[in-house]
C-alpha positions as CSV (number, residue, x, y, z in Angstrom):
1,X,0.0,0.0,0.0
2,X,2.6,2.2,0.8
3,X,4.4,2.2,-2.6
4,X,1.0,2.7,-4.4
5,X,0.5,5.5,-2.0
6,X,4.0,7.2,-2.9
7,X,3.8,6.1,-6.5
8,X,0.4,8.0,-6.7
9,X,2.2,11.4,-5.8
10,X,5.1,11.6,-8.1
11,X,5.0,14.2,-11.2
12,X,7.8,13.4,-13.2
13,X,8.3,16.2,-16.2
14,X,10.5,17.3,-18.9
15,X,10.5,20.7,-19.6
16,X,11.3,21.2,-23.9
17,X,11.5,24.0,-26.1
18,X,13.5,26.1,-28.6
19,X,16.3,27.9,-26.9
20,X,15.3,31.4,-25.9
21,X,11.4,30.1,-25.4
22,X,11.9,31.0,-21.9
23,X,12.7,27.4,-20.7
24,X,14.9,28.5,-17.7
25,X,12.8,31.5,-16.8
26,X,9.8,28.9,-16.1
27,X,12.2,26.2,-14.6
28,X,13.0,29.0,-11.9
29,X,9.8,30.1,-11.0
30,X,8.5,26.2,-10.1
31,X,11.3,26.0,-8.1
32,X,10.8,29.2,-6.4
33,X,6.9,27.7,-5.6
34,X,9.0,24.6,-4.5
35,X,10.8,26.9,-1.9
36,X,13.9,26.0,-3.9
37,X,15.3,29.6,-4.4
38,X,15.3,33.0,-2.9
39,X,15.2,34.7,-6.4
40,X,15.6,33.8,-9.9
41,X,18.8,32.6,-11.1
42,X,20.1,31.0,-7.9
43,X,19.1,27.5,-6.6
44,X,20.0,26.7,-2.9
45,X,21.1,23.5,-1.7
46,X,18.8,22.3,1.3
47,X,22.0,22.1,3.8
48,X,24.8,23.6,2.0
49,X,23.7,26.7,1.5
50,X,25.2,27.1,-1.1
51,X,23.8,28.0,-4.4
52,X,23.9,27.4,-8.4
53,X,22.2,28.1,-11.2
54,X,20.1,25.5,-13.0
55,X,23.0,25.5,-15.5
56,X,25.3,24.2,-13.6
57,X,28.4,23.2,-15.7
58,X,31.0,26.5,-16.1
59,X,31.0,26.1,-19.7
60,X,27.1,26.5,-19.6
61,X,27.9,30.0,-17.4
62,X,30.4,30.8,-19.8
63,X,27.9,30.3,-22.9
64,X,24.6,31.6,-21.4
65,X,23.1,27.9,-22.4
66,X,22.4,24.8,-21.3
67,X,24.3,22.0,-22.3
68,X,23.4,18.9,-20.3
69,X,20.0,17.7,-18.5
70,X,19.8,18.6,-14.6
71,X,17.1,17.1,-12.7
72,X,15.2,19.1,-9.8
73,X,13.1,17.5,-6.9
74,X,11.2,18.8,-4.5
75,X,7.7,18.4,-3.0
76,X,5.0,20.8,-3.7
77,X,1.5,21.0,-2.6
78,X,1.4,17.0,-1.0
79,X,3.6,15.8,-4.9
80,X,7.1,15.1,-5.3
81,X,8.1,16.9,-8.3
82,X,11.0,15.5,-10.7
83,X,11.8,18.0,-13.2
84,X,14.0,17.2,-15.9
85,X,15.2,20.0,-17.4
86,X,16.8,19.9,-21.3
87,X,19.0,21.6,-23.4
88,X,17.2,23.9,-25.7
89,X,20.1,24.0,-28.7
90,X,19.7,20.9,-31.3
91,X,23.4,20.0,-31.2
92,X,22.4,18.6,-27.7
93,X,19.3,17.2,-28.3
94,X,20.5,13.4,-27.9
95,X,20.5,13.9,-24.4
96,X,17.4,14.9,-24.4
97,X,16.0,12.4,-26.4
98,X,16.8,10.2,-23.8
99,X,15.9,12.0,-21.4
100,X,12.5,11.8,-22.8
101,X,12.3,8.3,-21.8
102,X,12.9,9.0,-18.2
103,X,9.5,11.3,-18.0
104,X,5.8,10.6,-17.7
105,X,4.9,13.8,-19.6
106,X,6.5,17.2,-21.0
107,X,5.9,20.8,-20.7
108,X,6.3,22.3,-24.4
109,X,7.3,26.1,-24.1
110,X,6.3,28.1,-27.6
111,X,7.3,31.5,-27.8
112,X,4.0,33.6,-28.6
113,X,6.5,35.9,-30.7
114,X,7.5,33.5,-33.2
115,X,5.4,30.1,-32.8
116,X,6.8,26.7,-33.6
117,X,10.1,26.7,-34.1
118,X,12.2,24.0,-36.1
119,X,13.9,22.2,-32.2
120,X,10.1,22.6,-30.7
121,X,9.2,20.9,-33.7
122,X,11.6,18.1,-33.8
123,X,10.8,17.5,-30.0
124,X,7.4,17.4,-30.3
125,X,8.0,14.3,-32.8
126,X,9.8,12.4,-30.0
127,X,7.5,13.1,-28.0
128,X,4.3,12.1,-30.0
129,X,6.6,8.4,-31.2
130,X,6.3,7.8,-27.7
131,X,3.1,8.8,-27.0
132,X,4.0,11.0,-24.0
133,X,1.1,13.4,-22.8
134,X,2.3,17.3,-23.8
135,X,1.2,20.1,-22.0
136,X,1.9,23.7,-23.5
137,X,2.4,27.0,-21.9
138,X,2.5,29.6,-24.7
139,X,5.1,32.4,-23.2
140,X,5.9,36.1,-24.0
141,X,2.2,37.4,-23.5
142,X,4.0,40.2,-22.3
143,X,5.5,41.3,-25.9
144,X,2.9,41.8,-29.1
145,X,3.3,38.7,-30.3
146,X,1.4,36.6,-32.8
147,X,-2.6,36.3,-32.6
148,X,-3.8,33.5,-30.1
149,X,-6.2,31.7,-32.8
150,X,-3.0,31.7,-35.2
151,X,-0.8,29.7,-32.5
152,X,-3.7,27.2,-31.5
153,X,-4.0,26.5,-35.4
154,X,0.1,26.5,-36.6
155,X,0.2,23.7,-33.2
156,X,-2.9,21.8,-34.7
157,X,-1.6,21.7,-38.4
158,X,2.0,21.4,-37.9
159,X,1.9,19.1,-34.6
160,X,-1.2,17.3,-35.3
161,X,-2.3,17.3,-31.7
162,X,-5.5,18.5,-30.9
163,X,-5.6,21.6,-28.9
164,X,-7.6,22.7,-25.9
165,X,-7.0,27.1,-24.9
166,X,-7.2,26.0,-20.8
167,X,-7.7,30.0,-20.7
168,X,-7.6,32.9,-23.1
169,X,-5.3,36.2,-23.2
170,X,-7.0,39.4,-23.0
171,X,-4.6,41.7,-25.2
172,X,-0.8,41.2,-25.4
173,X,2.6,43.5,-24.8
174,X,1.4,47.0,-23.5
175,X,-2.1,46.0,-23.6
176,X,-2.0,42.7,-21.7
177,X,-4.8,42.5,-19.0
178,X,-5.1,38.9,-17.9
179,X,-6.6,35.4,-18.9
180,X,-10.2,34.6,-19.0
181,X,-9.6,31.0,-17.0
182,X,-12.0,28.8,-18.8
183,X,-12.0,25.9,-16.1
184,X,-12.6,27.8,-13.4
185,X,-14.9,30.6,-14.5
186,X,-12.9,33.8,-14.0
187,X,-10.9,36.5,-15.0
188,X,-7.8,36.8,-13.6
189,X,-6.3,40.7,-14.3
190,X,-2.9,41.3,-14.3
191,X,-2.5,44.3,-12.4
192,X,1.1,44.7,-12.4
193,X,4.0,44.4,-10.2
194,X,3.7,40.7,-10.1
195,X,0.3,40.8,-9.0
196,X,-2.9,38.4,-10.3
197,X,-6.7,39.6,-9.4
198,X,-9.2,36.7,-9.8
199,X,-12.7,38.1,-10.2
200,X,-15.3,35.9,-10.9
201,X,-17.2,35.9,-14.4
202,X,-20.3,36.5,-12.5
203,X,-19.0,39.6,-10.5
204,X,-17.3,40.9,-14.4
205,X,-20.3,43.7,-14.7
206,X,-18.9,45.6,-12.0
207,X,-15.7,46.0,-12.6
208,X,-16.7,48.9,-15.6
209,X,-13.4,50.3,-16.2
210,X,-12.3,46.9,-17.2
211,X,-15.2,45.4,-19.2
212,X,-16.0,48.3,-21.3
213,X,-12.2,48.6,-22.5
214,X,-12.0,47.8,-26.4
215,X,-9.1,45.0,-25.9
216,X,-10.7,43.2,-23.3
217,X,-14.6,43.4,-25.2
218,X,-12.4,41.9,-28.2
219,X,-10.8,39.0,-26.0
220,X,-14.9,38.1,-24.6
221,X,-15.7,37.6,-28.0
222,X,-13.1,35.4,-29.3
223,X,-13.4,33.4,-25.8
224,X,-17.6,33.2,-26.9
225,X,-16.2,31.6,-30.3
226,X,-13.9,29.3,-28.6
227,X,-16.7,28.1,-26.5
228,X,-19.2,27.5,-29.4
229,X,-16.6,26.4,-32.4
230,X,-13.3,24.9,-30.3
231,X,-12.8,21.4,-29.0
232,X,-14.3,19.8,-26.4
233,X,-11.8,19.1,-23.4
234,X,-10.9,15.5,-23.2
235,X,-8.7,14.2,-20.5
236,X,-8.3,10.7,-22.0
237,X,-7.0,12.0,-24.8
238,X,-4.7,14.6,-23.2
239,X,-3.1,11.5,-21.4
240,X,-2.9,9.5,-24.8
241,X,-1.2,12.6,-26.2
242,X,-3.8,13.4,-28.7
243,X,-4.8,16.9,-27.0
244,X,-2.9,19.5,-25.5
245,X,-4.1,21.8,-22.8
246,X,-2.7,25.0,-23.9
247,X,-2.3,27.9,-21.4
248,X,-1.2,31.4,-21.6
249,X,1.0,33.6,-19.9
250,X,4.3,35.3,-19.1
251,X,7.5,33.6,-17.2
252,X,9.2,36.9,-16.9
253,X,6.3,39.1,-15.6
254,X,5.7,36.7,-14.6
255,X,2.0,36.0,-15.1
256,X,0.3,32.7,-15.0
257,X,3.0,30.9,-14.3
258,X,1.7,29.5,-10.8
259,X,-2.0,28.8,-11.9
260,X,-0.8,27.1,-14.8
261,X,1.7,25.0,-12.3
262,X,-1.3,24.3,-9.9
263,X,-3.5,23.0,-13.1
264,X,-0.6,20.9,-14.6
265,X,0.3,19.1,-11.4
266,X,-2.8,17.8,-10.9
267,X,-3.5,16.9,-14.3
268,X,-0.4,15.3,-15.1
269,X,0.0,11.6,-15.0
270,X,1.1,9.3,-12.2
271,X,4.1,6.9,-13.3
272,X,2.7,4.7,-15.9
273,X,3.5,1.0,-16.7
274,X,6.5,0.6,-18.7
275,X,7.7,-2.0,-21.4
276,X,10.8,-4.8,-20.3
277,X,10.8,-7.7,-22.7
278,X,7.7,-7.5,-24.0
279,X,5.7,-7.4,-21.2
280,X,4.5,-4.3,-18.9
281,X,6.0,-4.0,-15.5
282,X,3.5,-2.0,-13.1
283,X,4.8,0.6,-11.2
284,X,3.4,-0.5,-8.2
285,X,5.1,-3.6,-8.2
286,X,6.9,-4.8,-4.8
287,X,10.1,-5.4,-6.2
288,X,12.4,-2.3,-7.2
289,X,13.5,-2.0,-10.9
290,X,15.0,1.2,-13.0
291,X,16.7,1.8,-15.9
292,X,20.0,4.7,-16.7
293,X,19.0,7.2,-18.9
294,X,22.3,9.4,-18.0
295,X,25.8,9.2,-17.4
296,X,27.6,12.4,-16.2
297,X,31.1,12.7,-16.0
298,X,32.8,14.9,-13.2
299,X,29.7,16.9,-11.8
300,X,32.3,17.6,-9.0
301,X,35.2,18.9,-10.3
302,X,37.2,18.3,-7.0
303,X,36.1,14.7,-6.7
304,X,36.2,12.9,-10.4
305,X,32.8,11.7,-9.7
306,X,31.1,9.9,-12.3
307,X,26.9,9.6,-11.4
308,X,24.4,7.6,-13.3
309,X,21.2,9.0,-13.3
310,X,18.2,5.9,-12.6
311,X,14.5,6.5,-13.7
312,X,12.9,4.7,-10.9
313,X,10.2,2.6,-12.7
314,X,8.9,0.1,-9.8
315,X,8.6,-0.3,-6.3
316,X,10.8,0.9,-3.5
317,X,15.0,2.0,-3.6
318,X,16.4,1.9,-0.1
319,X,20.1,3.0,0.0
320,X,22.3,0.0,1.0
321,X,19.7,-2.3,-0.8
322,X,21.6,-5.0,-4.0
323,X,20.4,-4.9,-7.0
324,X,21.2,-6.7,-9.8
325,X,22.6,-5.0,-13.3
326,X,20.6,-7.2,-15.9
327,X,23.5,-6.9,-18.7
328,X,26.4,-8.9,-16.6
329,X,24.0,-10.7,-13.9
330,X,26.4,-9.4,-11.2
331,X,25.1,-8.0,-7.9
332,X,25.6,-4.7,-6.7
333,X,25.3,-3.1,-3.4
334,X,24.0,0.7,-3.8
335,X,25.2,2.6,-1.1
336,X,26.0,6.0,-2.7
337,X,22.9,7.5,-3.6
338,X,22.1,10.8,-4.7
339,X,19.1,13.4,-5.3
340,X,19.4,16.8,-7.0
341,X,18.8,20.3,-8.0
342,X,21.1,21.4,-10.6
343,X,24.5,20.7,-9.0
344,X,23.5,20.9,-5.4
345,X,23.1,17.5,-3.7
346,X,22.2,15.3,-0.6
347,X,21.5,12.1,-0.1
348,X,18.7,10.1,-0.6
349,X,17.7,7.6,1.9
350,X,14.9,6.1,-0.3
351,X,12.7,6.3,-3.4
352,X,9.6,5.3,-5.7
353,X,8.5,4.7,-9.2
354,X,8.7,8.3,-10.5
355,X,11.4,9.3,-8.8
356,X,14.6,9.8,-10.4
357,X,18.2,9.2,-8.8
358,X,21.3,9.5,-8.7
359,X,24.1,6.4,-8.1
360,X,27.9,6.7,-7.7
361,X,29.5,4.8,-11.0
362,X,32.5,3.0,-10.6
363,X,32.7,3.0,-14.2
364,X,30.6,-0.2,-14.4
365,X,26.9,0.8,-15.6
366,X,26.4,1.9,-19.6
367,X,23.3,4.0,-20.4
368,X,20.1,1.9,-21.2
369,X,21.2,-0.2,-18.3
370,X,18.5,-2.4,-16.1
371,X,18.5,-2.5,-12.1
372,X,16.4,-4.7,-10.7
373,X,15.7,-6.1,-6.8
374,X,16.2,-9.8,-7.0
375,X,18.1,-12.6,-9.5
376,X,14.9,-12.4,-11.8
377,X,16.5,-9.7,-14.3
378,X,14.8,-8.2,-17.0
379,X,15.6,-5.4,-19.5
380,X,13.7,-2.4,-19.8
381,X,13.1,-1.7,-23.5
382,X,15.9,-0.1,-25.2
383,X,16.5,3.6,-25.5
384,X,16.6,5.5,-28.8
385,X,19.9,5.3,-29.9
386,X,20.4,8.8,-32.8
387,X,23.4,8.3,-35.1
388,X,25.7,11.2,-35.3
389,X,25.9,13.8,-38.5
390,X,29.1,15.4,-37.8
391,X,32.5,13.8,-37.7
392,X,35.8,14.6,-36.4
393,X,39.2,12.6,-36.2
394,X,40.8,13.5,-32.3
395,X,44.3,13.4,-31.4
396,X,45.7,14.4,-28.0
397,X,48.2,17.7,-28.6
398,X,50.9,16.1,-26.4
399,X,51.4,12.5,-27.0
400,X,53.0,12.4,-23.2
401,X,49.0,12.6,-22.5
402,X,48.0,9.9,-24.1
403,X,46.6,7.7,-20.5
404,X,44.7,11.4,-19.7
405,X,43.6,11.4,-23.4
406,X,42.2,8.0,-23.5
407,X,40.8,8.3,-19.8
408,X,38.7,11.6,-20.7
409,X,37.7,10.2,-24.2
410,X,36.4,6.9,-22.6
411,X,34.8,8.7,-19.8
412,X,32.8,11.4,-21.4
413,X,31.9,9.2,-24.2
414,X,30.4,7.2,-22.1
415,X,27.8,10.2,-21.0
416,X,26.2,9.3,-24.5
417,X,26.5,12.8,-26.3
418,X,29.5,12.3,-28.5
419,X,30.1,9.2,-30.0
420,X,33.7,7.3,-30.1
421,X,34.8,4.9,-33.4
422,X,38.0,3.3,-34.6
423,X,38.9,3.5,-38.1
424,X,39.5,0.1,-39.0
425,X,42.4,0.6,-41.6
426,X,44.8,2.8,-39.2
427,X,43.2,2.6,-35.4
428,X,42.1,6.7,-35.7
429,X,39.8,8.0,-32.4
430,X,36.9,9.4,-34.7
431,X,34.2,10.9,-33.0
432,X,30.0,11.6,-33.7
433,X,28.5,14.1,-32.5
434,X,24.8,15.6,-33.4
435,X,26.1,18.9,-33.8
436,X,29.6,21.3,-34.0
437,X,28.5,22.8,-30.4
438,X,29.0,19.0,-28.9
439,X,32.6,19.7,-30.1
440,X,33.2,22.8,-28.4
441,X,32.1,21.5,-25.3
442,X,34.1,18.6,-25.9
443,X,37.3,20.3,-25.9
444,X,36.8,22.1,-23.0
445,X,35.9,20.1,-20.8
446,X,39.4,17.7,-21.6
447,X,41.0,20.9,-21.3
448,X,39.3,21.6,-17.9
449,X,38.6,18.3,-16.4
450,X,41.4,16.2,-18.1
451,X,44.3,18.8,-18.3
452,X,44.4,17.2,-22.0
453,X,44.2,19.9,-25.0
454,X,42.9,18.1,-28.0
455,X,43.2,18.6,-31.9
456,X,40.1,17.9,-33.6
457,X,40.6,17.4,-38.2
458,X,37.3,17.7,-39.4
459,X,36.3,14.7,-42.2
460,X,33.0,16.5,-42.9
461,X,29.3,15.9,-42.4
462,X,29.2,11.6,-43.0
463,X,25.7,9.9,-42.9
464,X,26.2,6.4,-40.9
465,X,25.2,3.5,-42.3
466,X,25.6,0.2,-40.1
467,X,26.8,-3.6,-41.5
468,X,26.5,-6.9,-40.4
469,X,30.3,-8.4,-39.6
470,X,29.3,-11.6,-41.9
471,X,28.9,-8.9,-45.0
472,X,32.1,-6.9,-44.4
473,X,34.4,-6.7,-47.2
474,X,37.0,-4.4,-46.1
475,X,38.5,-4.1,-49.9
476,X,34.9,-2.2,-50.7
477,X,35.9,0.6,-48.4
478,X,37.4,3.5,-49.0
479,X,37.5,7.4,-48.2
480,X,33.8,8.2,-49.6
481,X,32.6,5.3,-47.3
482,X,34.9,4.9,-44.1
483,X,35.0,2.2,-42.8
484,X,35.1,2.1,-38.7
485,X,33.8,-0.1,-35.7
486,X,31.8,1.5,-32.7
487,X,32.2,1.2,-29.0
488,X,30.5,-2.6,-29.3
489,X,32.6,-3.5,-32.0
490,X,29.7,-3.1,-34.4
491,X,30.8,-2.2,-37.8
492,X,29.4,1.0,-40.2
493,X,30.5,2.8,-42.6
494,X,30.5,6.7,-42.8
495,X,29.5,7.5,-46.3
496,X,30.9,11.1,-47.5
497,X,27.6,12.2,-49.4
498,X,24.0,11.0,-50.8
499,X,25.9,9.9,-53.9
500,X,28.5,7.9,-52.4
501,X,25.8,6.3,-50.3
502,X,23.8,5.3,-53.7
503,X,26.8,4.5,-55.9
504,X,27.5,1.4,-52.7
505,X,24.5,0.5,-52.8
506,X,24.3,0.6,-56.5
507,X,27.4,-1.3,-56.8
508,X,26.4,-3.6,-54.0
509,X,23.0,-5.0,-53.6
510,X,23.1,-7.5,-50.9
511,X,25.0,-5.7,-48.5
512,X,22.4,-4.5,-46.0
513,X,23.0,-1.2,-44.6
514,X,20.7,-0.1,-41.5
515,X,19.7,3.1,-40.7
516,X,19.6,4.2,-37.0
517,X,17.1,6.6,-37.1
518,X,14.8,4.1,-39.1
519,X,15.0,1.7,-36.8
520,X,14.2,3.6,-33.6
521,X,10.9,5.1,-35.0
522,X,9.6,1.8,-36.4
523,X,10.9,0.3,-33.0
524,X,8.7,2.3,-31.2
């Protein structure tokens, strides 16, 4: 009873948009409801003291963006919130593909000055493959932005999610006055300063100076077409991911920010049942079970630390408690365990499905590992894996560096953003990466974590293709289609254009090369 009790509490979110949206503006202002900062920009560890900003990795200070997932807990209003926030910039968005995997719904942030954007876009598809419930909060109501019936249409046709306007601005920029709040029956002004007046739809008529103003009259009547001509609110469908509840407002006013919290939390899902070799493993079940989503390399500088992030999918986590890692069989005792916000930590004593933690890595677990309490193992089902576009041979600048070289390769390789091959004709490191950004970061970091300055040679954009060992015939290979082995030994070849990859195929018909990308969305 107790871990269906607990279970029932947890809200477990990802928060996507397209950088700028106003991603870590909101991020801050749930965590100021969670008591988890005294203003925005700082978080405060509970017993430190100390604080950090939800981008918590220098380069990400350095850069003004975020870079890696952090994860926030706290409890709020009887829930335990997990918050996973994302990088916003596409050249990061493998992690938060997977990251994706770790949630039970998303918050989609859209910028009410430009709309959709092509990162909220690509997103939004992840999302939808996996059917995850989306709630969106369109932001900026406090710039002229673009008109409310335009944005609820641009998400329909370009989304293909049915939309629901959970309230409905009253003007915009200079002339913003409030929401009409739809569920509740009320106006809530904006007066200013921070501050929200609700005033109920039947008590409207007095307040004269407000209703007889030519914005707000223009608002009543598109809110009077949305009732007769909009979609019906459907919360079965909202948890299938086929509607959105849309709401309106303004992180940096901010305005709407905390009734559109209150509404979300209760209306987002409770961990839901999750696929291991075929078959569904309740949340509720006795026995604990998780899967890692994230490696991260060195959170604390001073330490070497290495922590993999577990999404908590069933039953109870006690510290101390063995568990068994389903890809060896072997038995591990979990004694360091960790909860967050952004780079503040303490640790955690205990946790349920929904909950997401942190475990000390002895550089032992991969990502898309399986925990589970107990010798019968299963594998929760496999996490999108997104080959890389961009390609880069690496070389350490002093070869007197080479164990520091090949420890920081091997180490933030292993956090899943960039990925490592081995040319098969000479030995060359060659990594993947989504985009050129992953490279910058990259470099810094072995510069700052690995005292190792490295020399990147650029081989151009490559599309991956992978083989099956039993069809490799290394005499087919050549520049326009290098061929290299991954990290398991797999082997692929990088093809330099569209026309190289034809002329193979062309040339060789019953070689089978295999698409990545393809097979995670049919996989799905």
């Amino acid at each position: 009873m107790e871990i269906h009790d607990e279970m029932k509490k947890r809200r477990t979110f990802a928060i996507i948009s397209h950088p700028d949206a106003g991603k870590t503006t909101l991020t801050e202002k749930f965590l100021l409801y969670g008591n988890l900062i005294r203003n925005a920009g700082t978080v405060k560890g509970k017993k430190s003291g100390k604080f950090a900003t939800s981008d918590w990795m220098e380069i990400e200070k350095q850069r003004g963006i975020s870079v890696t997932s952090s994860v926030m807990n706290f409890e709020y209003e009887g829930y335990q919130v997990n918050i996973l926030d994302t990088p916003g910039h596409e050249d990061f968005s493998e992690d938060t593909y997977r990251t994706l995997t770790a949630v039970d719904s998303v918050i989609m942030i859209i910028d009410g000055t430009k709309g959709i954007e092509a990162q909220t876009l690509k997103l939004f598809k992840v999302c939808k493959m996996r059917g995850i419930p989306i709630f969106t909060f369109i932001n900026k109501l406090d710039r002229e932005g673009r008109d409310p019936f335009d944005l609820l249409k641009e998400i329909e046709d370009e989304l293909g999610i049915q939309t629901y306007a959970m309230n409905w601005p009253v003007g915009m920029g200079k002339r913003f006055q409030g929401v009409f709040d739809r569920r509740n029956d009320q106006f809530i002004h904006f007066t200013g300063n921070e501050q929200e007046e609700p005033i109920p739809n039947a008590e409207l008529e007095k307040h004269t100076e407000l209703v007889e103003n030519e914005t707000f009259q223009a608002a009543y009547e598109e809110m009077e077409l949305l009732e007769e001509a909009g979609e019906e609110f459907d919360m079965e469908a909202v948890q299938r991911g086929e509607q959105t509840p849309v709401f309106f407002g303004s992180a940096l006013a901010p305005f709407g920010v905390e009734t559109f919290f209150n509404e979300f939390i209760h209306m987002a899902p409770q961990p839901a049942p999750r696929k291991a070799d075929g078959d569904l493993i309740q949340p509720d079940k006795e026995e604990f079970s998780g899967f890692i989503f994230k490696i991260q390399a060195n959170m604390n500088p001073a330490h070497r630390d290495r922590v993999a992030f577990v999404r908590v999918c069933s039953g109870k986590f006690e510290r101390g408690m063995k568990v068994t890692l389903d890809r060896t069989g072997k038995e591990i005792k979990i004694a360091q365990t960790q909860q967050f916000v952004a780079s503040s930590r303490e640790t955690l004593e205990e946790a349920y499905a929904g909950d997401i933690i942190g475990i000390y890595d002895p550089n032992i677990y991969r990502i898309g590992d399986t925990l589970v309490q107990g010798k019968d193992t299963f594998h929760y089902d496999e996490l999108p894996q997104f080959p890389p576009e961009v390609f880069k041979k690496v070389t350490a600048k002093n070869v007197m560096k080479a164990k520091q070289f090949r420890k920081g390769i091997e180490q933030l390789v292993q956090e899943g953003a960039i990925q490592l091959f081995k040319g098969v004709r000479n030995d060359d490191f060659i990594l993947g990466a989504v985009g050129q950004l992953q490279y910058e970061v990259f470099q810094y970091r072995m510069k700052n974590e690995y005292n190792v300055e490295v020399l990147l040679e650029d081989i151009g954009d490559r599309i991956p293709r992978w083989l099956k060992e039993e069809q490799v015939d290394k005499k087919l290979f050549d520049e326009r289609s290098l061929l290299v082995k991954d990290r398991e030994d797999n082997y692929l070849a990088l093809f330099k254009n569209d026309f190289s990859l034809r002329w193979f195929m062309d040339k060789n018909p019953d070689i089978e090369l295999i698409d990545l990308f393809e097979v995670n969305q049919y996989s799905q």
